[in-house]
Every structure is written in C-alpha cells, then in structure tokens.
N, C-alpha and C positions, 0 to 999 in steps of 0.2 A: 403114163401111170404104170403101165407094165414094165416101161424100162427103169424105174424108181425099184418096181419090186425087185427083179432081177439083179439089181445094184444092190441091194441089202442083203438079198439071199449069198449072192458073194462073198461080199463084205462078213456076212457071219461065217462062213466056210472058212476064209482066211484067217477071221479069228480064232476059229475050232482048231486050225490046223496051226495056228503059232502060239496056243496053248500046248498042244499034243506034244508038238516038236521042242518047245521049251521044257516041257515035265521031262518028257523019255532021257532028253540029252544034258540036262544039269549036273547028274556027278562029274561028265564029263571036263565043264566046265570049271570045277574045283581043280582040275590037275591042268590046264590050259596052262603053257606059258604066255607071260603078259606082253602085251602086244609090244613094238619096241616101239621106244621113245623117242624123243630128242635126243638126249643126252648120248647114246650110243654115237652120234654124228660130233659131238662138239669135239673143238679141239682143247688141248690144253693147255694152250695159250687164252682161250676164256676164260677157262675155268682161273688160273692165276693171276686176270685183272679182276677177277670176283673177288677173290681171295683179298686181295690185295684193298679192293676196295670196302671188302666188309669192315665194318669199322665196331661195329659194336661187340662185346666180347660173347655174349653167347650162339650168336649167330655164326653156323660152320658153313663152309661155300658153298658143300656140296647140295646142303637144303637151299641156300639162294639158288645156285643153279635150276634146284628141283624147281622152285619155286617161280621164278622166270619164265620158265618152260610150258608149268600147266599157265601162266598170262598167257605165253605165245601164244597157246593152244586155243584158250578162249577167245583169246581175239582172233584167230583165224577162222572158229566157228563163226562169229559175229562177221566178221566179213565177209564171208561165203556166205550168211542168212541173209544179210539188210542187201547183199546186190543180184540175191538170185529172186528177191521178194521187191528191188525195187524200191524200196523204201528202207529209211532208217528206222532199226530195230530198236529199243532198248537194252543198255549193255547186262551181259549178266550180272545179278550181285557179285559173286567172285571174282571180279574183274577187278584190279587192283586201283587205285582213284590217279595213278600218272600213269598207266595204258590209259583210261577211259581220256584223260586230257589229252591223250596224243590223239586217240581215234576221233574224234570230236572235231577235231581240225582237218583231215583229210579229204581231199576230193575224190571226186569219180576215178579219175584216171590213177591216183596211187594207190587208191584201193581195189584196183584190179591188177596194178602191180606187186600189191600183197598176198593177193589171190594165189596171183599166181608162181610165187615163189614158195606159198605153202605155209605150215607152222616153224620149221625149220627157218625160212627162210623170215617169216617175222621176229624169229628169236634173233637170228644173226644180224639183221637190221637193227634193232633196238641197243642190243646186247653187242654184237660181236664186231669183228671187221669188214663185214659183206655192207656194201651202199649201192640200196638198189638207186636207179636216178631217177630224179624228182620226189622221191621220199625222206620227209628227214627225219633224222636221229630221234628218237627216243626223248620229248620232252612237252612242258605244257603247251599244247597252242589253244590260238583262239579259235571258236568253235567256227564251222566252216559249213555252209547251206551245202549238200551234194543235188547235184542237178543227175540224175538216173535216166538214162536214153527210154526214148520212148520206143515201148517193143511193136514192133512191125509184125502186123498181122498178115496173115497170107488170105488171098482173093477167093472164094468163095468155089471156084472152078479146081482150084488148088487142093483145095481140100477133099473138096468129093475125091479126089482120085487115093483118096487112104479112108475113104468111108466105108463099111462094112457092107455087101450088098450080099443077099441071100441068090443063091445059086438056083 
C-alpha cells in the first residue's frame, strides 16, 4: 500500500514536471526545425518511377512520395507496437487499405525484418529498389496468424540481484 502511494506521488511529480517543462519551452518549439524525413534519403530514381507512375492528372509525385512516406512511417510504428506488445495491434485509421493488406499477411520473422530496417527501410521495400529477404513487395496478401515468441522470464534468484535493498 505504501509502495501504491509512493508510485502515484511520482507519477504526479512527473506530471508536474512535464507540464512545467512543456509551458516554459514552447516558443521554442515554434522556431524548431522539423525533424528530417524520409524523403531527404530517397533517391531520384524513386521519386521518377513515382512520377512515372502517377497516373492521374492532379496528383504531383512529390505529395505521393510525401504520402508513402507518412504509410511507411505508420507502419513502422505499428510494427514496433504489436511486436514489442506481443500481440497484433489494430492498424491506425491512417494507414492506407494496400499497407494494412500487406501487413495483415506478414509473419514473425519479416516483421522483425521490418523492424529492423526502420521507416526508411519499409518505404524502400514497398516503394523502391531495396528487397529485404523473405519480405515481399508491396501487395494484397492473405491475412497470416503471427506466432510472437514467448518471453522468457528470468528465475527468481535472477532477479533479486537488481532488487532495491535499503542499506
């Protein structure tokens, strides 16, 4: 019960303190340059099969690019959420409906091949010339059970040795 108390008297300190720290430092904020993108990596040799491939007339590459870009990104949250949680997530609504058919079919192991190659590296998989292996291309599949390793607990003796003990 005491250690409940103590966890919330925290917990609110932390809040106090990332209200404070967000008030004081907001103008800052305004003049921030934005973090960088994708798009600073692509090449442009993408960007000219985009082009190439945009077909409808108001549509300019450079928003498809943009546009691709925050998918990758999405999905690379979504992969980093459903395998550090172990379980499949729900995709975000923004998540375009041929990403969410692609991800829907992936297993354990390409989705930590996704992982691990980043937002970058799911845009250039989808989109560009980069093939990670055992990952495929950018298209509808059928939806696929992922099997998520079971996490290994450490033994009991294991653990005291990082428990808190009062001096």
């Amino acid at each position: 019960m005491l250690r409940a108390l103590f966890q919330s008297i925290a917990a609110g300190f932390r809040r106090a303190w990332s209200f404070a720290f967000n008030f004081m430092f907001w103008p800052f904020a305004l003049f921030a340059r934005p973090s960088r993108s994708v798009s600073a990596d692509v090449n442009m040799d993408t960007v000219a099969a985009v082009e190439k491939a945009a077909s409808a007339p108001g549509i300019k590459a450079a928003e498809l690019v943009q546009s691709q870009e925050r998918d990758a990104r999405l999905a690379h949250t979504w992969i980093l959420t459903s395998l550090l949680t172990r379980s499949t997530r729900p995709f975000p609504p923004a998540l375009s409906k041929t990403m969410k058919g692609w991800l829907q079919g992936l297993d354990h192991g390409q989705l930590e091949a996704l992982k691990n190659a980043g937002s970058k590296g799911v845009f250039e998989q989808c989109y560009g010339k980069t093939r990670l292996h055992g990952v495929p291309r950018l298209q509808l599949l059928a939806p696929a059970a992922v099997k998520y390793p079971v996490e290994i607990r450490k033994a009991a003796h294991e653990i005291a040795d990082f428990q808190f003990r009062p001096v």
